[in-house]
C-alpha positions as CSV (number, residue, x, y, z in Angstrom):
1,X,58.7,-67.1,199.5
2,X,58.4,-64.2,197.5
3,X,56.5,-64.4,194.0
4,X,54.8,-68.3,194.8
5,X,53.1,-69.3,197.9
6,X,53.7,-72.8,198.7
7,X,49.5,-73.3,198.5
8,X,49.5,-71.8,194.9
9,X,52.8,-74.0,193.9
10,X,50.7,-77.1,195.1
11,X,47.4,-75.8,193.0
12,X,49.7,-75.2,190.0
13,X,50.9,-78.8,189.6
14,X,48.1,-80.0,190.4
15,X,45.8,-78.4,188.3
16,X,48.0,-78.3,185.7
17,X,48.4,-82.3,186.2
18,X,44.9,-82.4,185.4
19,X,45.6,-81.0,182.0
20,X,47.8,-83.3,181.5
21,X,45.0,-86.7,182.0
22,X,42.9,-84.9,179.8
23,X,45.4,-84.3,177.0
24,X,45.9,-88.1,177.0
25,X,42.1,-88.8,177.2
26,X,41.4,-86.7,174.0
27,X,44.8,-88.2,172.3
28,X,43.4,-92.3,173.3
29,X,40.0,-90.8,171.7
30,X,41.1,-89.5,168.9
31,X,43.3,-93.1,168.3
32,X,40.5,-95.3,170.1
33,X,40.7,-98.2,167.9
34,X,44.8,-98.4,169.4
35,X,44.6,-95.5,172.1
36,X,47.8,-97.0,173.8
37,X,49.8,-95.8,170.8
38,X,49.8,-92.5,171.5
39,X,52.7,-93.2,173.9
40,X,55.3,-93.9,171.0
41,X,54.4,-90.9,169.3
42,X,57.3,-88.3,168.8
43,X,57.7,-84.1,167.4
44,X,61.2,-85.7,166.0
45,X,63.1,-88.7,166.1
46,X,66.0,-87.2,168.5
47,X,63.5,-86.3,171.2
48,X,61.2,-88.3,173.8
49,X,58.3,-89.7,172.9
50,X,55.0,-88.9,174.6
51,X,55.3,-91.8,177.5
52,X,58.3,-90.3,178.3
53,X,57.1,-86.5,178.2
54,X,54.3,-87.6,180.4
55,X,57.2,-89.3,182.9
56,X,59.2,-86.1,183.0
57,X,56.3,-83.9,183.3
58,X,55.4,-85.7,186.8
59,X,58.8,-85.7,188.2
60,X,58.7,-82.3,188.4
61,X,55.8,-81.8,190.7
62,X,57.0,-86.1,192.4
63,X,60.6,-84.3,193.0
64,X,58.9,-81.0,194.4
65,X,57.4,-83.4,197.0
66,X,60.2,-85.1,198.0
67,X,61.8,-82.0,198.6
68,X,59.3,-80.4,200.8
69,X,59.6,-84.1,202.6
70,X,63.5,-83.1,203.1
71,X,64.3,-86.2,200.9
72,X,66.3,-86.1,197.9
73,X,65.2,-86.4,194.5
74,X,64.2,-89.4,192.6
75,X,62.8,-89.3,189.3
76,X,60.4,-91.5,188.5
77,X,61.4,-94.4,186.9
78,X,58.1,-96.1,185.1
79,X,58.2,-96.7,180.7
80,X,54.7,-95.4,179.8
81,X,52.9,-97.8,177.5
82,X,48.5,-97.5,178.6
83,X,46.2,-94.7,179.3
84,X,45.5,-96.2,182.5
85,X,49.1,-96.0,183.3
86,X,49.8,-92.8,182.6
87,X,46.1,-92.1,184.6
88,X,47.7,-93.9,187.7
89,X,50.7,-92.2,187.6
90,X,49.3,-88.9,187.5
91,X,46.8,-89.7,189.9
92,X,49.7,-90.9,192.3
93,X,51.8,-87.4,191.7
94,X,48.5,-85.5,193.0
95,X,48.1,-87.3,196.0
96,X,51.9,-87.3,196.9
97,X,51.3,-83.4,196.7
98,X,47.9,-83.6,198.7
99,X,50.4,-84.6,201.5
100,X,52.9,-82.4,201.8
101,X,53.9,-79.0,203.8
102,X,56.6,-76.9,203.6
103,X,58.2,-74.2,205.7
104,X,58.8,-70.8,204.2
105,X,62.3,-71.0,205.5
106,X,62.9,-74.3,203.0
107,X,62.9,-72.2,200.3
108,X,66.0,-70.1,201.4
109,X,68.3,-73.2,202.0
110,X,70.3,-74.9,199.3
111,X,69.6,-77.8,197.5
112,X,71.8,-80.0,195.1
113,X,70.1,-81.4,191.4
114,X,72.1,-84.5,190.0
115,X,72.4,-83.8,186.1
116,X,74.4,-86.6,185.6
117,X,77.8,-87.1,184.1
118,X,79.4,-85.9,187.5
119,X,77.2,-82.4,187.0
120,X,75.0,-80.7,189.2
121,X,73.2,-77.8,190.1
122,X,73.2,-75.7,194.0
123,X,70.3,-73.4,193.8
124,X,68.6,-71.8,196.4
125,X,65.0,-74.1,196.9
126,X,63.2,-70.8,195.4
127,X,65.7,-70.7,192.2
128,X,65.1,-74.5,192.3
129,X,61.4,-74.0,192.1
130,X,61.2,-71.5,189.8
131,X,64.3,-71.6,187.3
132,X,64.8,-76.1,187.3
133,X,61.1,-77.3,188.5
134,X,58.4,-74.8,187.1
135,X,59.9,-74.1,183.6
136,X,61.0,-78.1,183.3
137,X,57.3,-79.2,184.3
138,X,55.9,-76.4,181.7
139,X,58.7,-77.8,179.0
140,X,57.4,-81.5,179.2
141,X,53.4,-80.5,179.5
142,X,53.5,-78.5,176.3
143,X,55.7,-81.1,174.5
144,X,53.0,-83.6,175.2
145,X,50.6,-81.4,174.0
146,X,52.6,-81.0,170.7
147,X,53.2,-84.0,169.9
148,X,49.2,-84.8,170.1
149,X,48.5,-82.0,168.6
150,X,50.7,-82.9,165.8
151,X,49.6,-86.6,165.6
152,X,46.2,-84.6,164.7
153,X,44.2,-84.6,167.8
154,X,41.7,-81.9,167.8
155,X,42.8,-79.8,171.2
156,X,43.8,-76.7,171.3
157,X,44.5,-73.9,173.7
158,X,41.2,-74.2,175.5
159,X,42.5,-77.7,176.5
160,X,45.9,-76.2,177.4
161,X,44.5,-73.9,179.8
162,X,41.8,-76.6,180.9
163,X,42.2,-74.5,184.6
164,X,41.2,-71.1,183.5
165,X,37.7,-72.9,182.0
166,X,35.4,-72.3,185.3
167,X,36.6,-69.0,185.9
168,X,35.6,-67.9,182.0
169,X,32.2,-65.3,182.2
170,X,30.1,-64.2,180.1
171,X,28.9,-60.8,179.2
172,X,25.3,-60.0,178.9
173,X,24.5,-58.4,175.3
């Protein structure tokens, strides 16, 4: 693959997956007296609510797997209502990626994405990676964090880029 190695594809997701569990952690602390309510929360009545953000962000990284498995996609079909849901979840997505390997060559051949309403995609597995998965994944992550955001929880882009944290330094005065 050219501009993604499979290892740093894997480390992506999953790191960024960890974001995502501690996005909801500080959203069911910030609402602790109801932390499950988070879930209905919106940005705007026409779009998803946060359950269903956290549900599309995993089937990104859940369909990557399946692909690398030669199986076709399946999106994830689980209604968000409890932190611990949304933990378990998660937690599954990470160890479904723990397992797989890929070939090089698997991101030449051509896969098929179901859009519904007799529409569909053929990319090339790299174009599905990078123009359907990565932006998709990145899409549903930051509209989880806006809608917590929103609803007033005190994150911000430290939080967001939770994976850059150990690698920050410090310069000696």
């Amino acid at each position: 693959m050219k501009s993604l190695k499979f290892k740093s594809i894997k480390s992506i997701f999953i790191s960024r997956l960890e974001t995502l569990e501690h996005l909801i952690q500080q959203g069911a602390k910030h609402f602790r007296s109801e932390p499950d309510n988070i879930f209905e929360l919106q940005l705007i009545s026409d779009m998803h609510a946060l359950g269903t953000q956290v549900v599309f962000t995993c089937n990104q990284p859940h369909n990557f797997s399946l692909w690398c498995k030669g199986k076709r996609n399946q999106n994830i079909d689980i209604n968000i209502n409890t932190v611990s849901q949304a933990k378990e979840l998660i937690c599954e997505v990470k160890t479904h990626l723990d397992s797989i390997t890929i070939e090089d060559s698997k991101f030449s051949e051509i896969t098929t994405v179901e859009l519904g309403d007799s529409m569909y995609l053929e990319l090339s597995g790299q174009e599905y990676l990078e123009a359907f998965l990565i932006p998709n994944f990145y899409f549903h992550l930051v509209t989880a964090y806006d809608i917590l955001r929103m609803s007033g929880v005190q994150i911000g882009k430290r939080d967001y880029m939770l994976h850059l944290v150990p690698k920050v330094k410090q310069r000696e005065a």
